[in-house]
Wavefront OBJ file of the C-alpha trace (Angstrom):
o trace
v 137.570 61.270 107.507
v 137.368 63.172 110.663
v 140.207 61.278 112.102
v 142.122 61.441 109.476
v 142.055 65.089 109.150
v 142.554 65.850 112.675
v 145.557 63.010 112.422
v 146.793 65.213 109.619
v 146.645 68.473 111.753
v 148.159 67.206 115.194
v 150.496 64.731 114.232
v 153.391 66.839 113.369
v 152.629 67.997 117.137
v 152.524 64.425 118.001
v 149.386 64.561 118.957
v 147.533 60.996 117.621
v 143.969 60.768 116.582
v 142.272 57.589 116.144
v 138.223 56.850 117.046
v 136.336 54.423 117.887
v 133.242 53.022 116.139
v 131.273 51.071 118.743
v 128.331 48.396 118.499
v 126.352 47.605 120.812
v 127.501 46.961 124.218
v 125.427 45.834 126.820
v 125.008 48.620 129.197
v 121.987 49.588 131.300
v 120.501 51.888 128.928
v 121.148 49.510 125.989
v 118.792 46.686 128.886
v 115.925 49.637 129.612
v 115.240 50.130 125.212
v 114.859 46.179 125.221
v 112.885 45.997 128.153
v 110.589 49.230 126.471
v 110.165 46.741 123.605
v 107.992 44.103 125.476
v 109.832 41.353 124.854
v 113.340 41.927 125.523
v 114.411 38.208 125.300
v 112.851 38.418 121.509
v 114.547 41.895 120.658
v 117.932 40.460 122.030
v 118.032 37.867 119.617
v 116.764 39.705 116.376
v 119.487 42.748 117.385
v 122.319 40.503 117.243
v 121.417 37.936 114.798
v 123.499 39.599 112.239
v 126.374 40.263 114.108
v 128.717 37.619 113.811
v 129.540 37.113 117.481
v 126.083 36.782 118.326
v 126.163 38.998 120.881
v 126.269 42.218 122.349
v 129.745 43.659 123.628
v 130.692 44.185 127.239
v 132.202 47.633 129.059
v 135.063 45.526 129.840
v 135.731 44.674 126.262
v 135.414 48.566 125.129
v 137.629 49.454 127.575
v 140.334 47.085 126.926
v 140.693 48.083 123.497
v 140.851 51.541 124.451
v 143.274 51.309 127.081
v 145.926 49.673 124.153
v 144.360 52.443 121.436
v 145.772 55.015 124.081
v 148.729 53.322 125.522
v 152.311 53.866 123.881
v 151.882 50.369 122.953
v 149.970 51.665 119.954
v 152.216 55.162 119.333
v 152.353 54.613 115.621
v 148.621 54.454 114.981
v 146.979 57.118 114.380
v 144.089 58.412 111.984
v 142.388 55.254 112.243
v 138.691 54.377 113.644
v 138.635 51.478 115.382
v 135.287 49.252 115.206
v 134.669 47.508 118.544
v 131.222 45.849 117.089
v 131.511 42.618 116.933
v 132.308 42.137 113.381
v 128.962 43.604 112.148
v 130.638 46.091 110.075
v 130.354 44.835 106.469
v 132.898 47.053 104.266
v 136.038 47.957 105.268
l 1 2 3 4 5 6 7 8 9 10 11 12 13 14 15 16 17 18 19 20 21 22 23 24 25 26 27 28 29 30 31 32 33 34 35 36 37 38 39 40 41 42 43 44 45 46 47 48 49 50 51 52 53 54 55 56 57 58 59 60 61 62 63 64 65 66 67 68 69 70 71 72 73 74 75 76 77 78 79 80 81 82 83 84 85 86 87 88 89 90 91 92
């Protein structure tokens, strides 16, 4: 609702709000809590067995999406949170 509300405040100023809600995407820090685990291979594979890609995102992939998000290629949309997991998100 955050987004909405702040899309409700700023967009007569034509200011857009939208956020993202972001999986997880296979960064260095995301490699160092699997390594932690002891068996990273095994963790890997249990953290995106319900995700229906079967894997974990890329930087890349986040920051395409944003790039459009931001671009005036997306001027009407705003309010909106944008889920960039995957498809593990189960309700809409």
């Amino acid at each position: 609702m955050a987004a909405k509300t702040l899309a409700d405040g700023l967009g007569p100023r034509g200011i857009r709000v939208n956020g993202f809600a972001v999986g997880s995407i296979a960064t260095d820090r995301l490699t160092q809590l699997e390594q932690a685990t002891g068996d990273p291979r095994q963790t890997r594979i249990q953290r995106t067995a319900d995700t229906p890609l079967r894997r974990y995102g890329t930087p890349e992939e986040f920051g395409r999406l944003a790039a459009v998000v931001l671009s005036p290629g997306a001027s009407y949309t705003a309010g909106s949170m944008i889920h960039i997991d995957g498809g593990a998100l189960r309700s809409l």
